[in-house]
MILUMKE-220630 format. One line per field, with one value per atom (N, C-alpha, C): residue number from 1; x, y, z; atom name; residue in one letter. Coordinates in steps of 0.001 Angstrom, whole numbers, m for minus. Layout:
# MILUMKE-220630
resi: NUM, ... $
east: X, ... $
north: Y, ... $
up: Z, ... $
name: CA, ... $
resn: A, ... $
This chain:
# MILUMKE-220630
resi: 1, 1, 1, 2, 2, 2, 3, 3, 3, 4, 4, 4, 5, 5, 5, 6, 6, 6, 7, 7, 7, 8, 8, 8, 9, 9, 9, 10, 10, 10, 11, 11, 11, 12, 12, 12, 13, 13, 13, 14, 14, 14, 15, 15, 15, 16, 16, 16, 17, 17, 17, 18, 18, 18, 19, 19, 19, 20, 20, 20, 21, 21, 21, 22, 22, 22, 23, 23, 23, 24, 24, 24, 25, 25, 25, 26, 26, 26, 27, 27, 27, 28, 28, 28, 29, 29, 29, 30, 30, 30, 31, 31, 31, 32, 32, 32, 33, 33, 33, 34, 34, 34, 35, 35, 35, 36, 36, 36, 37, 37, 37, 38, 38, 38, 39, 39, 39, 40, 40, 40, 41, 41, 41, 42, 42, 42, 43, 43, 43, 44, 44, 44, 45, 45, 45, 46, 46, 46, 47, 47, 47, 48, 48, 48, 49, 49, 49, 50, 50, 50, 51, 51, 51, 52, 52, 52, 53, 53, 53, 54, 54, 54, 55, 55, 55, 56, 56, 56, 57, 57, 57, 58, 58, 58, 59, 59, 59, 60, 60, 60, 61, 61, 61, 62, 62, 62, 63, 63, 63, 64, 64, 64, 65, 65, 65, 66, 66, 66, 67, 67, 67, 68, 68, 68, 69, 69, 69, 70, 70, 70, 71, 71, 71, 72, 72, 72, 73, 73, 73, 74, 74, 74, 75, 75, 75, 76, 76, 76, 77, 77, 77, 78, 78, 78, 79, 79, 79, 80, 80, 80, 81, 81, 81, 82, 82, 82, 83, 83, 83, 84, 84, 84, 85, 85, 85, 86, 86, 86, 87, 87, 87, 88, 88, 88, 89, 89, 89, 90, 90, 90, 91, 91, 91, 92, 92, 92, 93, 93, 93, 94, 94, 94, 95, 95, 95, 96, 96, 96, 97, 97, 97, 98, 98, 98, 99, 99, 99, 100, 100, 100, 101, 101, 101, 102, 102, 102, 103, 103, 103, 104, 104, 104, 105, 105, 105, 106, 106, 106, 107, 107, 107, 108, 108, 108, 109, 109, 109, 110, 110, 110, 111, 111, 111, 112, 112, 112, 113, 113, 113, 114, 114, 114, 115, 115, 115, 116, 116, 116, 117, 117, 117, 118, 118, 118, 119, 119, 119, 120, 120, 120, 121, 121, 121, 122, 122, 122, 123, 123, 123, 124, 124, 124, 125, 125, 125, 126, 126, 126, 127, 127, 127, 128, 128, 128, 129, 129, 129, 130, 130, 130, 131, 131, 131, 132, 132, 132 $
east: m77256, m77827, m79237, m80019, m81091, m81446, m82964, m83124, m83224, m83759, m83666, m82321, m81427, m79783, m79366, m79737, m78965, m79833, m81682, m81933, m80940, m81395, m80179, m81968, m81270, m82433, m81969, m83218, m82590, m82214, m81614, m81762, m81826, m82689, m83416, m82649, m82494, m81859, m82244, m82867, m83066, m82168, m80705, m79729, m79367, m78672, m77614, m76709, m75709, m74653, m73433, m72868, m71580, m70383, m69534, m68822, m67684, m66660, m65852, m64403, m64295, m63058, m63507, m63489, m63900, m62468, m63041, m62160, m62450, m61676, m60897, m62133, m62650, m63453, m62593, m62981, m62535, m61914, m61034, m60856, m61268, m61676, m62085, m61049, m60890, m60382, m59725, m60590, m60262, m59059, m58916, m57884, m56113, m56432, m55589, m54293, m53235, m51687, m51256, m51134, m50756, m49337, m48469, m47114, m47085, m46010, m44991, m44713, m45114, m44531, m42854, m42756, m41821, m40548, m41003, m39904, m39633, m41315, m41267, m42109, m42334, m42956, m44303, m44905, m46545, m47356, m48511, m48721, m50128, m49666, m50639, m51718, m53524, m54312, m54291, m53998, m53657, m53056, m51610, m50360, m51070, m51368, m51640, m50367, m50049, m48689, m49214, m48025, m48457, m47326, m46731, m45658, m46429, m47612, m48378, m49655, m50095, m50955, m52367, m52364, m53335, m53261, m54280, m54690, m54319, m54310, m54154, m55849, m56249, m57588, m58020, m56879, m57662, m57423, m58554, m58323, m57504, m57150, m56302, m57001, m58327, m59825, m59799, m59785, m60308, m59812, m58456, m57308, m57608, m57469, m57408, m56892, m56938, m56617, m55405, m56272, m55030, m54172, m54299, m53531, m52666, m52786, m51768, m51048, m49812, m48417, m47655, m46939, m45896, m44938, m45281, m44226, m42751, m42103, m40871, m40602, m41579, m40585, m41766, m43118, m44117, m44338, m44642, m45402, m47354, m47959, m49063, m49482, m50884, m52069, m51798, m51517, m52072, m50323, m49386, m48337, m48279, m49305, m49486, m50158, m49906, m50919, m50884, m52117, m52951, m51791, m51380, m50440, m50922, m52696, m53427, m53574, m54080, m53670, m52529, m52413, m51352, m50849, m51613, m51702, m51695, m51417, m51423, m49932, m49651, m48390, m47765, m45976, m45640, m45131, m44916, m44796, m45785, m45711, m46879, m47543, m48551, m49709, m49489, m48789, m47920, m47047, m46315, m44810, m45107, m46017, m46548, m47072, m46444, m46549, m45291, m44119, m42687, m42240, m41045, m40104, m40586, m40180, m40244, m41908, m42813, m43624, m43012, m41914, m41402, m42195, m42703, m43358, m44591, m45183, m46285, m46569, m45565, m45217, m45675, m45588, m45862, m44651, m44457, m43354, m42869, m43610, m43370, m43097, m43496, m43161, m41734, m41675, m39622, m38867, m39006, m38233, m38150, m38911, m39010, m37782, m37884, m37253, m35513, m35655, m34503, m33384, m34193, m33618, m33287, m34262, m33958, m32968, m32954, m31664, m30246, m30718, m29316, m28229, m29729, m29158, m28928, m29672, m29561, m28135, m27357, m26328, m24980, m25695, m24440, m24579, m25503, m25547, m24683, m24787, m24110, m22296, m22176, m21061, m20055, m21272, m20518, m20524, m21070, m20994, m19866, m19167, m17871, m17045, m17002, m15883, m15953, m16905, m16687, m16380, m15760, m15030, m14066, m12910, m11599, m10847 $
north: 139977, 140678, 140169, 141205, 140832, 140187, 139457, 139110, 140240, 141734, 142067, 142438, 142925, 143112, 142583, 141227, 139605, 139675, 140427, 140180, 140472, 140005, 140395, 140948, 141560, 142471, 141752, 141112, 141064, 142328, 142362, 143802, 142959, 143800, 143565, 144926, 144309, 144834, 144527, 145422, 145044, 145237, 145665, 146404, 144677, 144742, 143125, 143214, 142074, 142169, 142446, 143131, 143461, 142703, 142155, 141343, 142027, 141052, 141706, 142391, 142009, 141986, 143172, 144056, 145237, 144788, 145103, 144354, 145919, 145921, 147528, 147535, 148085, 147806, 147570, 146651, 145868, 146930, 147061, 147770, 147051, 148015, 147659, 146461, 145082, 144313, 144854, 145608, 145864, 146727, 147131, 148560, 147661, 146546, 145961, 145435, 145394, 145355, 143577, 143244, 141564, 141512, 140831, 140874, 139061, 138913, 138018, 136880, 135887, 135422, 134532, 134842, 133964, 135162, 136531, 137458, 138784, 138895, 140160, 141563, 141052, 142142, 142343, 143568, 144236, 144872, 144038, 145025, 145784, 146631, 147923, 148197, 148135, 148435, 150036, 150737, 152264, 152531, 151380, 151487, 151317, 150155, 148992, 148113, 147821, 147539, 147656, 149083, 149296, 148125, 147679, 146638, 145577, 145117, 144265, 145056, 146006, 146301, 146565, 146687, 146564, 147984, 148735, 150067, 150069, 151680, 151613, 151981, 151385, 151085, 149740, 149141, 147270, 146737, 146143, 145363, 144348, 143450, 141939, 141191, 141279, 140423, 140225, 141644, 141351, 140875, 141190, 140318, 138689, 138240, 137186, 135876, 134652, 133660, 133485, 132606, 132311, 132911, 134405, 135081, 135675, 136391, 137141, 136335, 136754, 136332, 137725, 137215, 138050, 138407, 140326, 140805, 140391, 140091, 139881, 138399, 137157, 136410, 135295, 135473, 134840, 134003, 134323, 133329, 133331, 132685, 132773, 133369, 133750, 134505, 133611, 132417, 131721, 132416, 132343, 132639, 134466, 134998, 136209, 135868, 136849, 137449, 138618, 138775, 139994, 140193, 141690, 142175, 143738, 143930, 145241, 146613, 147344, 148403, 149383, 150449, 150932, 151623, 152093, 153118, 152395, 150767, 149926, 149996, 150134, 150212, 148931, 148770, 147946, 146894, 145781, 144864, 143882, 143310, 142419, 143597, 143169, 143469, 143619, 142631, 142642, 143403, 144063, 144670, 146152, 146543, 148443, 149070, 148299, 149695, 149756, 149040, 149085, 150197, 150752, 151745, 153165, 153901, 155308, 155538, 155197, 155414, 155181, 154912, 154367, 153241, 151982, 150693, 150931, 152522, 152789, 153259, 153827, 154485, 153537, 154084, 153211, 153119, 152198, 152178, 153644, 153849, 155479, 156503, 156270, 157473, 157162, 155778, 155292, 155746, 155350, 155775, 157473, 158436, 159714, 160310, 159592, 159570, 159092, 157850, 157423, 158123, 158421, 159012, 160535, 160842, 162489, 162842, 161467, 161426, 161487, 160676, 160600, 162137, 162769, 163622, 164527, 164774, 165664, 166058, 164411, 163977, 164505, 164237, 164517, 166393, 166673, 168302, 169145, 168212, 168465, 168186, 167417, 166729, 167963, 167821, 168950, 170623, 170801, 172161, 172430, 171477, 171308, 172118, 171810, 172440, 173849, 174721, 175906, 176688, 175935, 176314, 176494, 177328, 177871, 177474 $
up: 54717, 53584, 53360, 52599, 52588, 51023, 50916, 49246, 48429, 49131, 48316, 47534, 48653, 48022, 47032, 47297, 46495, 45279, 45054, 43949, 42730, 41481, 40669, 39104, 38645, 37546, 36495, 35704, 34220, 33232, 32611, 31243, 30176, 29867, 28972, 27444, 26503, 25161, 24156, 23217, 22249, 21231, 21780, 20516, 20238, 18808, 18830, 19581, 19516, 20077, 19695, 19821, 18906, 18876, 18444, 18155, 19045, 19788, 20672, 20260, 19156, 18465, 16972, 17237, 15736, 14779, 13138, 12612, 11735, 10817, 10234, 8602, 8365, 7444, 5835, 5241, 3894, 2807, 2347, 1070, 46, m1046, m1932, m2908, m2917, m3598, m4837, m5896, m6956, m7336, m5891, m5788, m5437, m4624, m4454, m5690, m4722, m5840, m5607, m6226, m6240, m6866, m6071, m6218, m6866, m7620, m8141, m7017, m6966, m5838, m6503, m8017, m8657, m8373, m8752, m8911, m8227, m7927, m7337, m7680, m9132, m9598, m9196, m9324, m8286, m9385, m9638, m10466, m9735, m10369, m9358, m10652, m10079, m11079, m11212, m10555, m10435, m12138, m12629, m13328, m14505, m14411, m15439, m15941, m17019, m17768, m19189, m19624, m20319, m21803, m21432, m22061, m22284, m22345, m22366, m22854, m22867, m23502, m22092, m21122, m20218, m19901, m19901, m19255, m18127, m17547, m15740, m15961, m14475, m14110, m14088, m14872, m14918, m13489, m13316, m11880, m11908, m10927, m11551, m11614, m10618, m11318, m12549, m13183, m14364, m15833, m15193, m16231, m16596, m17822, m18370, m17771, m16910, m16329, m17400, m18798, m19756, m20373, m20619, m21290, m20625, m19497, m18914, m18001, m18543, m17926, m16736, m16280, m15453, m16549, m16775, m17917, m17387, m15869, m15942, m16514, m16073, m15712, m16508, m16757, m17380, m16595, m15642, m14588, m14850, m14532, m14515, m13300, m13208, m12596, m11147, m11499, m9595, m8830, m9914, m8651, m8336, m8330, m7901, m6890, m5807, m4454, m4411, m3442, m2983, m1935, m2367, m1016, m294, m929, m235, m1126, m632, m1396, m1049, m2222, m2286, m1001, 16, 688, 2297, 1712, 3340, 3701, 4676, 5880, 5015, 4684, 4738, 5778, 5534, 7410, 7683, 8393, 9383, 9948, 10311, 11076, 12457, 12983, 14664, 15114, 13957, 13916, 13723, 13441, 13386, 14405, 15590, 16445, 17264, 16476, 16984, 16706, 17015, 15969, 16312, 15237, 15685, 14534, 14654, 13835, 12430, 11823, 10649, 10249, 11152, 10572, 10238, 10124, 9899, 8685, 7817, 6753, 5459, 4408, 3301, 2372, 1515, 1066, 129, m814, m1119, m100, 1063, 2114, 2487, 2719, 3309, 2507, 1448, 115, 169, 367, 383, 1707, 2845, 4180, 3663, 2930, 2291, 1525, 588, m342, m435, 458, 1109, 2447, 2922, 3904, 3490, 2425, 1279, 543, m456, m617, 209, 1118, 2204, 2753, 3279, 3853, 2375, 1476, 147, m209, 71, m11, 1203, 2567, 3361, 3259, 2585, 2321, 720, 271, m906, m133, 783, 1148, 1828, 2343, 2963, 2373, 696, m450, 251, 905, 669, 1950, 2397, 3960, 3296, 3821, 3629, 5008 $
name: N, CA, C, N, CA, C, N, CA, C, N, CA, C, N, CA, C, N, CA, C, N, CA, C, N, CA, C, N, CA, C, N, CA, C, N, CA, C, N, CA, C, N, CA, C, N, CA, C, N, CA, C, N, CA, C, N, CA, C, N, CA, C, N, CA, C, N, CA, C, N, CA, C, N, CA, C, N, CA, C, N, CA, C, N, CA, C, N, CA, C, N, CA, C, N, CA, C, N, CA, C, N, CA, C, N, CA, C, N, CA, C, N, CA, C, N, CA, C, N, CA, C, N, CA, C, N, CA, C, N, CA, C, N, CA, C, N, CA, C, N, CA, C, N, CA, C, N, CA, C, N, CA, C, N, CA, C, N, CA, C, N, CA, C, N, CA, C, N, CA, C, N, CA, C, N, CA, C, N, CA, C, N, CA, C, N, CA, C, N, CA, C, N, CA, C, N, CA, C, N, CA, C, N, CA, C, N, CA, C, N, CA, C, N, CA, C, N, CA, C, N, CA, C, N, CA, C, N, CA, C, N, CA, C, N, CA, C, N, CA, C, N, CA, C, N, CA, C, N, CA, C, N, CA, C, N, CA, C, N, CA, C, N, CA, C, N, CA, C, N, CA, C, N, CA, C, N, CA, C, N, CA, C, N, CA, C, N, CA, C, N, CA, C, N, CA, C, N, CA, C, N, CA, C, N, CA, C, N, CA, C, N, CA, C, N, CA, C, N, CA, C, N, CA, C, N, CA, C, N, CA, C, N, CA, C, N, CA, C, N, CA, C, N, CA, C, N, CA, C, N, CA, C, N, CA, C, N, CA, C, N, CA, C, N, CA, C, N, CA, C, N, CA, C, N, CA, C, N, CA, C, N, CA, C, N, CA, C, N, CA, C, N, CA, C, N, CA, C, N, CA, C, N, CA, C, N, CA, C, N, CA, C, N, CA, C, N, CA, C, N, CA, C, N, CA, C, N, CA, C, N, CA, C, N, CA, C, N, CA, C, N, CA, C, N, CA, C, N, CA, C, N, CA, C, N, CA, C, N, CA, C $
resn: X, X, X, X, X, X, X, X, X, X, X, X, X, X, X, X, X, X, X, X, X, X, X, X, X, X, X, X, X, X, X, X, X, X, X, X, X, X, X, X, X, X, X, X, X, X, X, X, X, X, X, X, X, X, X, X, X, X, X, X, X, X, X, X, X, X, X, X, X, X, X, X, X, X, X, X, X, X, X, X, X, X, X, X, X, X, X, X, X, X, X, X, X, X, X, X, X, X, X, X, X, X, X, X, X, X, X, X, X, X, X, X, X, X, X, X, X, X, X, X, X, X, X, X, X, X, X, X, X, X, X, X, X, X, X, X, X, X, X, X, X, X, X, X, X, X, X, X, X, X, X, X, X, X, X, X, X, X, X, X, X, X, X, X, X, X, X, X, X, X, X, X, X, X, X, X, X, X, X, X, X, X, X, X, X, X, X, X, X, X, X, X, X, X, X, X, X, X, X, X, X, X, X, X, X, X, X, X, X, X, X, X, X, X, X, X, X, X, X, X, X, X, X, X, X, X, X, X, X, X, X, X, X, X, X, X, X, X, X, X, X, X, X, X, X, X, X, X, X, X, X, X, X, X, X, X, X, X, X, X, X, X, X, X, X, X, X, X, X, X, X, X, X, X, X, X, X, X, X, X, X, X, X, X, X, X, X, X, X, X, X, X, X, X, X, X, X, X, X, X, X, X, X, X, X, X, X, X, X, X, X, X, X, X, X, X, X, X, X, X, X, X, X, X, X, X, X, X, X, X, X, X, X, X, X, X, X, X, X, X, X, X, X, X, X, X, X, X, X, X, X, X, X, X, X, X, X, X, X, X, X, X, X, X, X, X, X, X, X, X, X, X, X, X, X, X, X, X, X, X, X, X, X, X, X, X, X, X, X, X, X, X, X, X, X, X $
């Protein structure tokens, strides 16, 4: 082979470099539902609670450190977490692309699949009566 073959070209770029790993762009924090880590309960800023007196629209930012308690169980503000917004897939992150597209669903959508399987199965079940 010759040098020229073997030369090798710089390139030259002026774009940046893009990071190799694309990451899903941020939801808005404020929108996010923070669950109970004592009991369970979520409170969604969508809801508010209205048993406590908090509008829907309040963020959990913006809720009170000292004052607000967990309406079930009166836990404080630190034993809550961020569990996303309403509209994120329930599951790990690793586990949603198992299954029949089900681990992709949101919990209001399972429940819809659930509970419509249900009656579905009991409408089928009462239609029986009308066989002879």
């Amino acid at each position: 082979m010759s040098d020229e073959q073997l030369s090798v070209q710089p390139v030259e770029s002026t774009e940046a470099v893009e990071p190799a790993l694309e990451t899903a762009p941020e939801s808005d924090t404020r929108t996010h539902r923070f669950e109970c880590r004592s009991c369970g309960y979520v409170y969604d800023p969508e809801e508010g609670v209205k048993k406590v007196g908090i509008e829907a629209g309040t963020a959990f930012e913006d809720l009170d450190p000292m004052s607000f308690r967990c309406p079930v169980c009166r836990s404080r503000v630190a034993a809550f977490r961020d569990i996303g917004p309403r509209a994120k897939a329930s599951g790990f992150d690793e586990n949603l692309n198992f299954g029949l597209g089900v681990n992709r669903m949101t919990p209001g959508q399972k429940n819809v699949l659930i509970f419509g399987g249900l009656a579905l199965g009991f409408a089928f079940f009462l239609s029986l009566y009308s066989l002879r």
